[in-house]
C-alpha positions in Angstrom: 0.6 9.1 -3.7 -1.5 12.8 -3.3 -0.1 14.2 -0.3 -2.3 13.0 2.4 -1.6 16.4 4.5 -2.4 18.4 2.0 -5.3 19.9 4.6 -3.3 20.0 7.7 -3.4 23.2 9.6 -2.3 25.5 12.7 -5.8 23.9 14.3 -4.4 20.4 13.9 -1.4 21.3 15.5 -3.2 22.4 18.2 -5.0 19.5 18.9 -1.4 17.8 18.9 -0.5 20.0 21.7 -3.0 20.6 23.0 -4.3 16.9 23.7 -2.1 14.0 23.0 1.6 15.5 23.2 1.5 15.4 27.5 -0.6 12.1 27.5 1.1 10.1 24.4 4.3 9.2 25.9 7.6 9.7 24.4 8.3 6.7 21.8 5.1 5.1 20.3 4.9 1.6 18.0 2.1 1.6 15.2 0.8 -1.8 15.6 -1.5 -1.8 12.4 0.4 0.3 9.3 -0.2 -0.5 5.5 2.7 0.0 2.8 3.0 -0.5 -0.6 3.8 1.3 -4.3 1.3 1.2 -7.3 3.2 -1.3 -9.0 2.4 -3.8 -6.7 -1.2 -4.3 -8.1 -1.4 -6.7 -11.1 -4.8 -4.9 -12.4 -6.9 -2.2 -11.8 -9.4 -1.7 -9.0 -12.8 -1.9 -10.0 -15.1 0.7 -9.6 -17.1 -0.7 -7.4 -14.6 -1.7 -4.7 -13.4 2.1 -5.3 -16.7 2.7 -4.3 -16.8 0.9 -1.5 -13.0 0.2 -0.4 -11.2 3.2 1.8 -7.6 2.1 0.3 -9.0 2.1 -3.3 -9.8 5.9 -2.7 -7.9 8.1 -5.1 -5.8 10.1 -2.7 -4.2 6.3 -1.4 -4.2 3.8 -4.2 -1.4 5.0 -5.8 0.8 3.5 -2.6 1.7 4.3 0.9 6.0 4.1 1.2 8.3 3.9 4.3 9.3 7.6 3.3 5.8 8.5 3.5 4.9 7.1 7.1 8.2 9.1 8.3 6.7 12.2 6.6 3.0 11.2 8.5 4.5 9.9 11.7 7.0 13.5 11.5 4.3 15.5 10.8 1.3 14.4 13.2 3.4 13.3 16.2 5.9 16.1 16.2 8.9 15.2 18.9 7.7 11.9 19.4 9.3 8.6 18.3 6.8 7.2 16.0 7.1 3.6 14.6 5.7 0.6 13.1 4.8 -3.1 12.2 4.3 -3.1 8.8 2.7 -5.1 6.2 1.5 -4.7 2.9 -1.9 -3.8 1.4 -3.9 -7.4 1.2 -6.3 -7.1 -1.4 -6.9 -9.4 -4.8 -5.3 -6.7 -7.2 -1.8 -6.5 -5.5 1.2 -9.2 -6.3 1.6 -10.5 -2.8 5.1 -11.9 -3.3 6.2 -8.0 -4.7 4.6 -6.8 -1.6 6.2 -9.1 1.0 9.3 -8.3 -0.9 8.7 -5.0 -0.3 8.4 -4.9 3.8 11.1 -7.5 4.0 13.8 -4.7 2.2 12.4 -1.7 4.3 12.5 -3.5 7.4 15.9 -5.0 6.6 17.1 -1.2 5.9 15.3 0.3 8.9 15.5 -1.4 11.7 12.0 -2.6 12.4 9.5 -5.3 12.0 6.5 -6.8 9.3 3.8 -9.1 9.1 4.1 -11.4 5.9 0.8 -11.6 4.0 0.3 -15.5 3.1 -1.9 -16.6 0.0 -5.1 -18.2 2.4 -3.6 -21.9 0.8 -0.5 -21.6 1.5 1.5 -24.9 2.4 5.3 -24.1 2.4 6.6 -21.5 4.4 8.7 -19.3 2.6 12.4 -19.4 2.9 14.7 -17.0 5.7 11.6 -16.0 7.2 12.8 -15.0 10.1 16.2 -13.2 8.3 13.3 -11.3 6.7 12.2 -9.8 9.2 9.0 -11.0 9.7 7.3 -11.6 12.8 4.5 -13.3 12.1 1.2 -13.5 9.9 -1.9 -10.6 8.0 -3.8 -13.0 6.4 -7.1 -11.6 4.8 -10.6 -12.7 3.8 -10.4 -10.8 0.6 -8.0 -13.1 -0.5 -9.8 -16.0 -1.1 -11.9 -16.7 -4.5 -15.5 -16.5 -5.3 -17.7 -16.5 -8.3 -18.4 -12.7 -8.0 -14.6 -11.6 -7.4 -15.6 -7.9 -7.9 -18.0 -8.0 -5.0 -16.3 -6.3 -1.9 -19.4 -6.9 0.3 -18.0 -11.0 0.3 -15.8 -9.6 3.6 -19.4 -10.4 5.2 -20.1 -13.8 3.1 -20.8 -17.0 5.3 -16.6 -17.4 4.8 -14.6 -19.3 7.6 -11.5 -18.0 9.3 -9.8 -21.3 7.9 -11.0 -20.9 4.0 -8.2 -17.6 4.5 -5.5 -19.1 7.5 -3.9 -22.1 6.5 -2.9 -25.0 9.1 0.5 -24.4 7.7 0.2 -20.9 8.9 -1.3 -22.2 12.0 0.8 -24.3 12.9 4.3 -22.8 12.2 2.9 -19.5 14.0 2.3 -21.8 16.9 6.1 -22.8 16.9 8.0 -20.1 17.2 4.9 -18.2 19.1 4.3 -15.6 15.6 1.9 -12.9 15.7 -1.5 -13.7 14.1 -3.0 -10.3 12.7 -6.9 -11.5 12.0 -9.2 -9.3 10.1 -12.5 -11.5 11.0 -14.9 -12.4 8.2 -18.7 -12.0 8.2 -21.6 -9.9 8.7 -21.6 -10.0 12.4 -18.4 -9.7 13.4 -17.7 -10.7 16.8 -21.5 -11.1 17.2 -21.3 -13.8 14.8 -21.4 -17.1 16.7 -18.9 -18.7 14.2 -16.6 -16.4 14.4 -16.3 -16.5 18.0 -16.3 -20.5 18.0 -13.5 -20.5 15.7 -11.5 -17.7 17.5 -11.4 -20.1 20.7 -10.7 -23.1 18.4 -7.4 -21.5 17.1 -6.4 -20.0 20.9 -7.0 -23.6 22.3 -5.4 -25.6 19.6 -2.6 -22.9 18.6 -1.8 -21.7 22.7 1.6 -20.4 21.5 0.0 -18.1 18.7 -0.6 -14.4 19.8 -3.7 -13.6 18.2 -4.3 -9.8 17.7 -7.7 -9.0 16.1 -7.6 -6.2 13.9 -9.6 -3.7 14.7 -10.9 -5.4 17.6 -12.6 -7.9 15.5 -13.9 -5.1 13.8 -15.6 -3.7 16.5 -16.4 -0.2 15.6 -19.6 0.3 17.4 -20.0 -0.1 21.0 -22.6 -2.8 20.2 -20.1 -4.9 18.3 -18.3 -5.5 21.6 -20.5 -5.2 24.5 -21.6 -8.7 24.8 -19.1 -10.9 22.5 -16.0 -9.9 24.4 -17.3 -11.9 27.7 -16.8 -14.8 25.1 -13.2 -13.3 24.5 -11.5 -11.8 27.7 -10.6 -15.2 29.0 -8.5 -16.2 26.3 -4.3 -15.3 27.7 -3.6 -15.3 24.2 -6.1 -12.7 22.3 -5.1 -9.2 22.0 -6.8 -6.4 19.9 -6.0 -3.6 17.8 -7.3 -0.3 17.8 -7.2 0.2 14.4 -10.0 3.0 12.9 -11.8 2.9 16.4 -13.0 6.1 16.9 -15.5 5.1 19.7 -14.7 5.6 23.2 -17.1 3.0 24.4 -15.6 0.2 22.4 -12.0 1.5 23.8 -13.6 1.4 27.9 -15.0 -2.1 27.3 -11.5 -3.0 25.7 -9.7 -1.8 28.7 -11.9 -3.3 31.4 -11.9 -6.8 30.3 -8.7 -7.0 28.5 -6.8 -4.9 30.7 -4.3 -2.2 29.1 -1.5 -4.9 28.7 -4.0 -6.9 25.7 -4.7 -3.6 23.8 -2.3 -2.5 21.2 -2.4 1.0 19.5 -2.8 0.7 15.9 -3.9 3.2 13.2 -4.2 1.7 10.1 -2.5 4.2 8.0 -2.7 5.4 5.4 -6.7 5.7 5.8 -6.1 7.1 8.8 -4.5 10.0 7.5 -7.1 11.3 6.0 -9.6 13.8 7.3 -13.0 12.3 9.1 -14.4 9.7 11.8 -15.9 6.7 12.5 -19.4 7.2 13.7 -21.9 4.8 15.2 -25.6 5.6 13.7 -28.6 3.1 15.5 -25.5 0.3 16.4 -23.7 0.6 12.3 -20.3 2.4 11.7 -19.7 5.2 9.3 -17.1 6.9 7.7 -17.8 10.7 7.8 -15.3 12.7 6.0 -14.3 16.0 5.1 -13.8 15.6 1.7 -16.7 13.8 -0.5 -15.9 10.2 -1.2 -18.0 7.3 -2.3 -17.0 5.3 0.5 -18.7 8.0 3.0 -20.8 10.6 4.3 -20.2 13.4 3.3 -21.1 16.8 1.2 -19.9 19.4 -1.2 -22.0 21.8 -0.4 -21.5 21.4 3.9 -18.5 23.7 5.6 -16.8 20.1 6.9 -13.1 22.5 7.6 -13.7 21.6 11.3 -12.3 18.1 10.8 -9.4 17.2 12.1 -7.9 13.4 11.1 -8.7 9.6 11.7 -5.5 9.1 13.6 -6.1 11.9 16.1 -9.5 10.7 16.4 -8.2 7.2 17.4 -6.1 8.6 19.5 -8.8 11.1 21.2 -11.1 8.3 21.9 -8.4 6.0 23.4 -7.2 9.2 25.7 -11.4 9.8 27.0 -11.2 5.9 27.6 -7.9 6.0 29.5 -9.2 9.0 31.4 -12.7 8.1 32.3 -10.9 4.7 34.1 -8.7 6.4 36.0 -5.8 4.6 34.3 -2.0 6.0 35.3 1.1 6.5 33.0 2.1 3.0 32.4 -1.0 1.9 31.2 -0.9 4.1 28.8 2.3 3.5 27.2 1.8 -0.5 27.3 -1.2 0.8 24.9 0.8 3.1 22.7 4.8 1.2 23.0 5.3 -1.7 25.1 2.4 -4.3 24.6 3.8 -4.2 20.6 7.8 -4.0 21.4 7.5 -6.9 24.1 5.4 -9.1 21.3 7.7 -8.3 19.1 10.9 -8.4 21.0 9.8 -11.9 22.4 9.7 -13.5 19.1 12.9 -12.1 17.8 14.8 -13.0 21.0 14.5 -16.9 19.7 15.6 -16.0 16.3 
């Protein structure tokens, strides 16, 4: 992998100290981190997923190792204890079964916790699961076939939740009460009636699942969440992520309806060490970023040096959020440490 922090500088640092190191509490747990090696993928990324794709960019494809996070997590969060749940990159190219592999060994050798990535079919749950060190469940709408397989835009295709989670996924996560990472499907994210319908299905059927949406259900604009999540907030099982939310709109209405104890600080590195932002432009997200890159806005002929990076800029809109509702110290580390170390430390108490 190019070094990711190639670009960091004394005025990151001082946003560090300046901004999160008093507010971010002592130890912190990445809920949402990505790792694999280049080897993992079975065939090259097409151009236009590269084109389209943040973790087909150049500067991350190559991989994303356990020795790099430390190096991130050591770098960014300087005198903080700075983990993760980790999981592997869950795209068409990669080998699945090299990249489950993978987070079973480092989390085996480290101490810590993963998410197994299933195929969306799958019927047999694999063997030691729980000796793996797995705590539960990423599966992923890219997974599943269709005619144009080169076509990234089918994330938004008319696709169910249950054409990607099996009911053997379902219904072994419901046992031993797993985590259920969902990245939701379709154009209108939590706006999209299915999507919503199906959501409740699984909560109601599956009570024993904790279902965490990934990035909120993808809610990166505050329109994205300001009306679905009164379909949502009753549901005792439903969490969310924060994963690439740079919006501290989206973060208030999180924290309002779910309470602090439902929202779970996630980053999804190793996007999230690069240098840019999530914008909202007339209710649609962007990625603005310092360097050019297809998948953004951007310019080589703007001064963009004022950037600082994704992460911080999750962080910075979670800390406005936290702020502007008057919430005290332990909210804020249930957000960034305890909501993720009590999921996680209830499901490996039974195993």
């Amino acid at each position: 992998m190019k070094n990711l922090l190639k670009d960091f500088s004394e005025e990151d640092l001082k946003i560090f100290k300046g901004e999160f190191n008093d507010f971010l509490p002592e130890k912190i747990m990445d809920f949402h981190v990505h790792l694999w090696k280049r080897d993992f993928l079975d065939k090259e990324v097409s151009e236009e997923r590269q084109r389209v794709n943040p973790f087909a960019d150049p500067d991350i494809i190559d991989g994303f190792s356990f020795e790099e996070f430390k190096v991130v997590a050591e770098r960014l969060f300087p005198g903080k204890k700075y983990k993760g749940l980790f999981f592997g990159l869950p795209a068409k190219e990669v080998n699945l079964a090299k990249a489950n592999r993978y987070i079973s060994d480092i989390c085996k050798e480290n101490n810590c916790y993963g998410l197994y990535i299933p195929e969306p079919d799958l019927k047999e749950i694999p063997e030691s699961f729980f000796e793996n060190r797995f705590v539960g469940f990423k599966p992923y709408p890219d997974l599943v076939g269709y005619n144009t397989p080169e076509d990234f835009s089918k994330l938004d295709i008319d696709v169910s939740i249950f054409d990607f989670v099996s009911k053997k996924v379902l219904e072994f996560s419901n046992e031993y009460g797993l985590i259920l990472l969902l990245h939701i499907p379709r154009k209108g994210r939590l706006n999209d009636r299915r999507n919503i319908e199906e959501i409740r299905s699984i909560a109601k059927s599956y009570p024993d699942i904790k279902i965490v949406l990934a990035h909120a259900g993808r809610s990166y604009c505050y329109s994205d969440i300001k009306e679905s999540i009164g379909y949502l907030k009753d549901i005792e099982n439903l969490y969310v992520d924060t994963a690439m939310i740079n919006s501290f709109s989206v973060n208030k209405v999180l924290l309002e309806e779910l309470g602090p104890e439902r929202v779970l600080y996630g980053s999804d590195l190793a996007v999230a060490a690069l240098k840019g932002k999530n914008i909202d432009i007339n209710n649609k997200h962007y990625f603005v970023t310092s360097t050019p890159r297809p998948w953004s806005l951007s310019s080589d002929v703007m001064n963009l040096d004022s950037f600082t990076y994704f992460i911080y800029e999750i962080i910075r809109a979670i800390r406005i959020a936290v702020k502007s509702l008057g919430m005290g110290r332990e909210d804020i580390r249930n957000i960034f440490y305890l909501n993720t170390r009590k999921l996680i430390k209830n499901i490996t108490n039974n195993h």
